[in-house]
C-alpha positions as CSV (number, residue, x, y, z in Angstrom):
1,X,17.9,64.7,-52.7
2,X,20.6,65.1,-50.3
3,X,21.4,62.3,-47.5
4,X,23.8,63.3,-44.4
5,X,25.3,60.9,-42.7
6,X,26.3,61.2,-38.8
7,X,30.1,60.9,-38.3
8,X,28.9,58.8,-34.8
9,X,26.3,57.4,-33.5
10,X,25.7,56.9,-29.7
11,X,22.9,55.4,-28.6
12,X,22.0,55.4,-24.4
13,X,20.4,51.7,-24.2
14,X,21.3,52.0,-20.2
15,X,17.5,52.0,-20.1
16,X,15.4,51.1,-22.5
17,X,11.5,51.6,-23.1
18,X,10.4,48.3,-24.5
19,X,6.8,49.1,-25.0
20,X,4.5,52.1,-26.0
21,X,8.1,54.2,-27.2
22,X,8.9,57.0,-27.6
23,X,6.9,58.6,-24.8
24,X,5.6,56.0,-22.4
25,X,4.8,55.6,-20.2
26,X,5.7,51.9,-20.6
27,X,7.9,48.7,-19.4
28,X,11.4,49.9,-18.9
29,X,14.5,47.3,-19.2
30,X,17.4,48.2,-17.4
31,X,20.5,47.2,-20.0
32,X,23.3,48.9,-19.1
33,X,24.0,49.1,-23.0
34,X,25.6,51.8,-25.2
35,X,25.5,51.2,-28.6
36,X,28.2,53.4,-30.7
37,X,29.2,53.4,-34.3
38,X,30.5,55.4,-37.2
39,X,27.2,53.5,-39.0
40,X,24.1,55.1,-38.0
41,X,22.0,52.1,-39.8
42,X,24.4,49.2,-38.1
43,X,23.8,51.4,-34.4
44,X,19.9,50.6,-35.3
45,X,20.0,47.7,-36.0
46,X,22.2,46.6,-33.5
47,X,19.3,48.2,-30.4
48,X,16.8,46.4,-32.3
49,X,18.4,43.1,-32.0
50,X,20.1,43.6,-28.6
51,X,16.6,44.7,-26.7
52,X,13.3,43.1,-26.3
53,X,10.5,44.8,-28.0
54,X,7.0,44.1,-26.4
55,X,8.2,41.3,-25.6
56,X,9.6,39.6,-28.4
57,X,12.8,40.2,-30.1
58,X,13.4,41.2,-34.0
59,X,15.5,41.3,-36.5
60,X,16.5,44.4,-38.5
61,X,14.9,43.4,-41.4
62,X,11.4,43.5,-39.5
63,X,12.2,47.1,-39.4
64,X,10.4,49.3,-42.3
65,X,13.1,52.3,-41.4
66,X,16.4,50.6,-41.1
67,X,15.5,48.1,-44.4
68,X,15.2,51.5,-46.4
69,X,18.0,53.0,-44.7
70,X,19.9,50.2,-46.1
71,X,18.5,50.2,-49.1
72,X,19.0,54.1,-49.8
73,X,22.8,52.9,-49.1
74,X,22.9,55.2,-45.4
75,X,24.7,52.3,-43.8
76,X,24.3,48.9,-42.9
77,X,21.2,46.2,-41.4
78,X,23.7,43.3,-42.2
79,X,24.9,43.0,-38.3
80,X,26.2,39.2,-38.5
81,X,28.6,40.3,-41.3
82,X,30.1,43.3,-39.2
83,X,32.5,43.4,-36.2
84,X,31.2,44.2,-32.8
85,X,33.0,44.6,-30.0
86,X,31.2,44.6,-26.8
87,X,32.8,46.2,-23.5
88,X,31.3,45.8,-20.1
89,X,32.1,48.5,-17.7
């Protein structure tokens, strides 16, 4: 099985559906947030832990996708071991 991986991520967290994703309709949080990274996995993980989630916040590893995507080697769920830089514009 072949695996591609996305030379960059970007993901638009400038609003962000916090309940009934993907489609709504359902409690939108206005972040002002763009996530980007060469790590697909780390971009992930980073929404998930940035953003409240019906009302409660989680950790990548709570995440059946992003703990297999890490496991299948794709990228990385580790966040507190990588460097982030965040920008406010």
């Amino acid at each position: 099985m072949h695996s591609f991986k996305a030379d960059l991520t970007v993901i638009d967290g400038s609003r962000v559906l916090s309940t009934n994703g993907p489609n709504g309709p359902g409690k939108v949080l206005k972040e002002n947030t763009i996530i980007a990274s060469r790590d697909m996995v780390a971009a992930d993980a980073c929404a998930v832990e940035s953003f409240t989630w019906y009302g409660r916040k989680y950790h990548p590893r709570q995440v059946k996708h992003i703990r297999e995507a890490h496991r299948r080697k794709l990228g990385r769920m580790d966040i507190e071991n990588l460097f982030i830089k965040t920008i406010t514009i």
